[in-house]
TORVO-45854 format. One line per field, with one value per residue: chain; x, y, z of N, C-alpha, C in turn; residue in one letter; residue number from 0. Coordinates in pm, 1 decimal. Layout:
TORVO-45854
chain: [A, ...]
n_x: [X, ...]
n_y: [Y, ...]
n_z: [Z, ...]
ca_x: [X, ...]
ca_y: [Y, ...]
ca_z: [Z, ...]
c_x: [X, ...]
c_y: [Y, ...]
c_z: [Z, ...]
res: [A, ...]
n: [NUM, ...]
end
This chain:
TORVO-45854
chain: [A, A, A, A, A, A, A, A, A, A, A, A, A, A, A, A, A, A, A, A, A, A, A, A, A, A, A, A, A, A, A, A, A, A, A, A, A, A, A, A, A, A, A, A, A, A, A, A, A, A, A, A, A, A, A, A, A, A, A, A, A, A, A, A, A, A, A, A, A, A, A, A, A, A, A, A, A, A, A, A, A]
n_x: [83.5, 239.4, 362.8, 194.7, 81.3, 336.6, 389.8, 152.3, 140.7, 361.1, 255.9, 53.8, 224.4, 342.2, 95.8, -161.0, -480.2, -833.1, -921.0, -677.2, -575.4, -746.0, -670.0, -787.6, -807.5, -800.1, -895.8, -1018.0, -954.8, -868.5, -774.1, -545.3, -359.6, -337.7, -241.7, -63.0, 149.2, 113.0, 203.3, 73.8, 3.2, 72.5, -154.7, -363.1, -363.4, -402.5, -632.4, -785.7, -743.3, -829.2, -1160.6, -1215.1, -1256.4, -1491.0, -1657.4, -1690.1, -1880.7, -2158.9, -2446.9, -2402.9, -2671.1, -2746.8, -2567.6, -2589.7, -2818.7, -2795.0, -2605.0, -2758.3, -2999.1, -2821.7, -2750.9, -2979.8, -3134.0, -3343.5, -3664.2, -3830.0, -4090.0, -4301.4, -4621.1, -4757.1, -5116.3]
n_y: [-119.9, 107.7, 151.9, 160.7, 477.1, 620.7, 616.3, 768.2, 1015.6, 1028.7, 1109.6, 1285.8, 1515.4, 1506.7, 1540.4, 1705.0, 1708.6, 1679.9, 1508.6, 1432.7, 1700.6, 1687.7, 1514.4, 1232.3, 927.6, 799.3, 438.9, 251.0, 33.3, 103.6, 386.4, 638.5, 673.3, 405.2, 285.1, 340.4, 381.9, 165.5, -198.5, -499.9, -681.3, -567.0, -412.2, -576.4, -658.6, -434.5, -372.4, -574.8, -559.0, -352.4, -336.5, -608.4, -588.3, -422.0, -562.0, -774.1, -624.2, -649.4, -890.4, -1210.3, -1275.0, -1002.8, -975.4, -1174.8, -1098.0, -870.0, -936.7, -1132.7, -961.9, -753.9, -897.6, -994.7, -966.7, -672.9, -588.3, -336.5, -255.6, -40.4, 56.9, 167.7, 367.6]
n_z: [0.0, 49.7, -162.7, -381.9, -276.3, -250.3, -543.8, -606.3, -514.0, -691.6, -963.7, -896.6, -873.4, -1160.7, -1293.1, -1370.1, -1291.3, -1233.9, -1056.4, -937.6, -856.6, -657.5, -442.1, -504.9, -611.0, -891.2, -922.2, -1148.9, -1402.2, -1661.3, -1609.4, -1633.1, -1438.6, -1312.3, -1509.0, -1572.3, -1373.6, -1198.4, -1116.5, -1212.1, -1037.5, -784.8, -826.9, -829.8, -554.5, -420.7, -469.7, -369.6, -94.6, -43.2, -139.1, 17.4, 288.2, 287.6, 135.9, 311.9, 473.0, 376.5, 382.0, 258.8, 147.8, 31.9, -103.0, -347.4, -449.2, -552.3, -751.8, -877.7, -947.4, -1153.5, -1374.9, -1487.2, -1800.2, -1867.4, -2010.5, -2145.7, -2241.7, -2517.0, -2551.8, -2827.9, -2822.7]
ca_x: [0.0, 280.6, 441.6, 76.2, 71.9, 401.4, 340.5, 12.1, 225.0, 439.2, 164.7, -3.1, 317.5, 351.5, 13.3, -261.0, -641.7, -937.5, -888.7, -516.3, -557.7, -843.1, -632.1, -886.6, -706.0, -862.1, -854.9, -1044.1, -873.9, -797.4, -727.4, -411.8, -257.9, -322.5, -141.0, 128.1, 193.0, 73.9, 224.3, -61.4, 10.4, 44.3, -320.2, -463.7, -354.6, -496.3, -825.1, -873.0, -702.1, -927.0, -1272.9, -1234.4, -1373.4, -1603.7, -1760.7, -1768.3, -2080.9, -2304.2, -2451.4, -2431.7, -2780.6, -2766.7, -2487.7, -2659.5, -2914.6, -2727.0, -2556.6, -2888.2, -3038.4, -2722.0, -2704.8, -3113.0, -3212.9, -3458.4, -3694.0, -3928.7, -4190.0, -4350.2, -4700.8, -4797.3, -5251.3]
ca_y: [0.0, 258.6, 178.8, 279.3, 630.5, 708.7, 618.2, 836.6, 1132.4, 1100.3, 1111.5, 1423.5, 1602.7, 1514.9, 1516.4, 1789.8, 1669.0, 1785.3, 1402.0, 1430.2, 1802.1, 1662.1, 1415.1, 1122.7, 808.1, 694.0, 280.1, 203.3, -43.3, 183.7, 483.4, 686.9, 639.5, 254.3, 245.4, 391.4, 373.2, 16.2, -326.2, -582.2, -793.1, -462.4, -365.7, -653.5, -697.1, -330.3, -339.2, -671.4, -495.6, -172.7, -371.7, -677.0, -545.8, -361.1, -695.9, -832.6, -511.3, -673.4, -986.7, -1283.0, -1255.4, -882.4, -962.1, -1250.4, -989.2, -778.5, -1017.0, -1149.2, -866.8, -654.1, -1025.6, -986.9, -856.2, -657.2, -516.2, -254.4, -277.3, 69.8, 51.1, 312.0, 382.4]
ca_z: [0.0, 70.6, -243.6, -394.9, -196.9, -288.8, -669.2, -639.8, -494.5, -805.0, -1044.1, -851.6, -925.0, -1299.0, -1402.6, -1323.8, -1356.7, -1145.8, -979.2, -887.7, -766.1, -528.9, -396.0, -553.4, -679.7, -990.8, -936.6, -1230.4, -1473.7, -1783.2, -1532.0, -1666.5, -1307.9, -1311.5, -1621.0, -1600.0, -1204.0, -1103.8, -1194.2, -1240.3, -910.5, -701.8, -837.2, -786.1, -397.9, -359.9, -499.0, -230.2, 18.3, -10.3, -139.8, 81.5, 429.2, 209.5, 65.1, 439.6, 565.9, 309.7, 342.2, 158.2, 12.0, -44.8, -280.4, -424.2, -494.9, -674.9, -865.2, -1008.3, -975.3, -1249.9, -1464.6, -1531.3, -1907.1, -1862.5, -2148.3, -2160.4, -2350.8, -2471.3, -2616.6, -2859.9, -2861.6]
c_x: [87.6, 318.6, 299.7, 96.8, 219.3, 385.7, 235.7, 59.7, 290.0, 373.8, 77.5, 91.2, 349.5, 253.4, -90.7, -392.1, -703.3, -898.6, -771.7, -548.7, -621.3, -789.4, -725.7, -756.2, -776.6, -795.8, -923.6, -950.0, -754.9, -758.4, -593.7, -290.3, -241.3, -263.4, 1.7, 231.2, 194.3, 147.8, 109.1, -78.6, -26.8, -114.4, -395.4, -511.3, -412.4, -602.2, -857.4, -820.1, -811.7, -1114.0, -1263.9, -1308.2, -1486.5, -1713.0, -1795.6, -1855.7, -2147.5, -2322.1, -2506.5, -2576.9, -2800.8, -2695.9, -2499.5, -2767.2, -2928.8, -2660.9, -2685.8, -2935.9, -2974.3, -2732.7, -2888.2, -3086.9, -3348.1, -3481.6, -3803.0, -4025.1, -4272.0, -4450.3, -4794.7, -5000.7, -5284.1]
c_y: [125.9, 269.3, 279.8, 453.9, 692.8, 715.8, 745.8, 987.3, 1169.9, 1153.2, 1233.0, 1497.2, 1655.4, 1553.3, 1593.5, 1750.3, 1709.5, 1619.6, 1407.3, 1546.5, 1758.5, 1548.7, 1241.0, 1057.8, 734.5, 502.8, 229.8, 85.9, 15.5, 361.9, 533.2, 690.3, 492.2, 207.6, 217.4, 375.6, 231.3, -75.2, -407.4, -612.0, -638.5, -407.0, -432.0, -690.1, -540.4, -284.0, -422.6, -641.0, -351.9, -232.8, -507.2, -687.4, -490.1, -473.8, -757.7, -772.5, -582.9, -840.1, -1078.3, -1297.0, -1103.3, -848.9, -1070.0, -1167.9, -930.2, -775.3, -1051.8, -1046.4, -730.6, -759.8, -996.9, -916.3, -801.9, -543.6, -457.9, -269.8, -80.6, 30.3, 179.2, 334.0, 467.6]
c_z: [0.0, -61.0, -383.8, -405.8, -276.8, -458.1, -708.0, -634.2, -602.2, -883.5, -1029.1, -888.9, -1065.0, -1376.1, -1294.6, -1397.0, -1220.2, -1021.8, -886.5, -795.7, -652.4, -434.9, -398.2, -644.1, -765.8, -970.8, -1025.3, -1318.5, -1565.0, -1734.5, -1601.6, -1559.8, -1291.7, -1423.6, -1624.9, -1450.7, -1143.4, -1176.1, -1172.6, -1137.4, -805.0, -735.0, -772.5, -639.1, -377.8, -410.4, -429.7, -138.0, 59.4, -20.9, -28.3, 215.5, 390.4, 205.7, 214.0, 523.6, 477.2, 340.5, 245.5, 52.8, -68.8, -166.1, -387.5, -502.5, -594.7, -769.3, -975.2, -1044.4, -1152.2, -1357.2, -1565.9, -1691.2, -1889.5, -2030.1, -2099.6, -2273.9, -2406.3, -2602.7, -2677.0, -2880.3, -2972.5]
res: [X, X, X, X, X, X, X, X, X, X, X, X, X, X, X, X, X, X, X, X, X, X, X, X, X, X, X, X, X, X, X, X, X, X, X, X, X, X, X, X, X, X, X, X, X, X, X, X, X, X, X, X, X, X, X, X, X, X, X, X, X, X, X, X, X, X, X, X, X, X, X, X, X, X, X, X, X, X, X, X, X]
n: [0, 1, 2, 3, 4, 5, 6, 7, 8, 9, 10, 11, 12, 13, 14, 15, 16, 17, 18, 19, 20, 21, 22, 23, 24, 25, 26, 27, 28, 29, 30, 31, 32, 33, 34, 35, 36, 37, 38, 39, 40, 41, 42, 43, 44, 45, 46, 47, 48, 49, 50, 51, 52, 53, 54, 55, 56, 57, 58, 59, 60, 61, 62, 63, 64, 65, 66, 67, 68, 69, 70, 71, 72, 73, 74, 75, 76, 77, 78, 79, 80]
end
């Protein structure tokens, strides 16, 4: 994680965006800081280092839930009179 922080520090220095100035750490995938800053392995241990306690407040059915729930197609139907 420190190696993270200090990475993120560099990247605030080099590179001015409304994100960086705000001290916000894009962790997205295709992020321009996860690009260029992260190695793969170091990502991967801090997105389950940062979401992991996260995933253990919900429980198991609420994220069953929301799994089916996001997987669903749903269709609208719109009927014109």
């Amino acid at each position: 994680m420190n190696t993270i922080l200090s990475n993120f520090r560099t990247y605030q220095h080099e590179t001015r965006n409304i994100l960086s100035e705000n001290e916000i750490m894009d962790l997205s995938p295709t992020s321009e800081f996860v690009l260029l800053y992260t190695e793969e392995t170091d990502y991967d241990k801090l997105i389950k280092e940062i979401f992991e306690p996260i995933d253990m407040i919900f429980p198991e059915e609420g994220h069953e839930f929301l799994t089916n729930f996001f997987s669903e197609v749903i269709v609208i139907q719109i009927v014109f009179l």
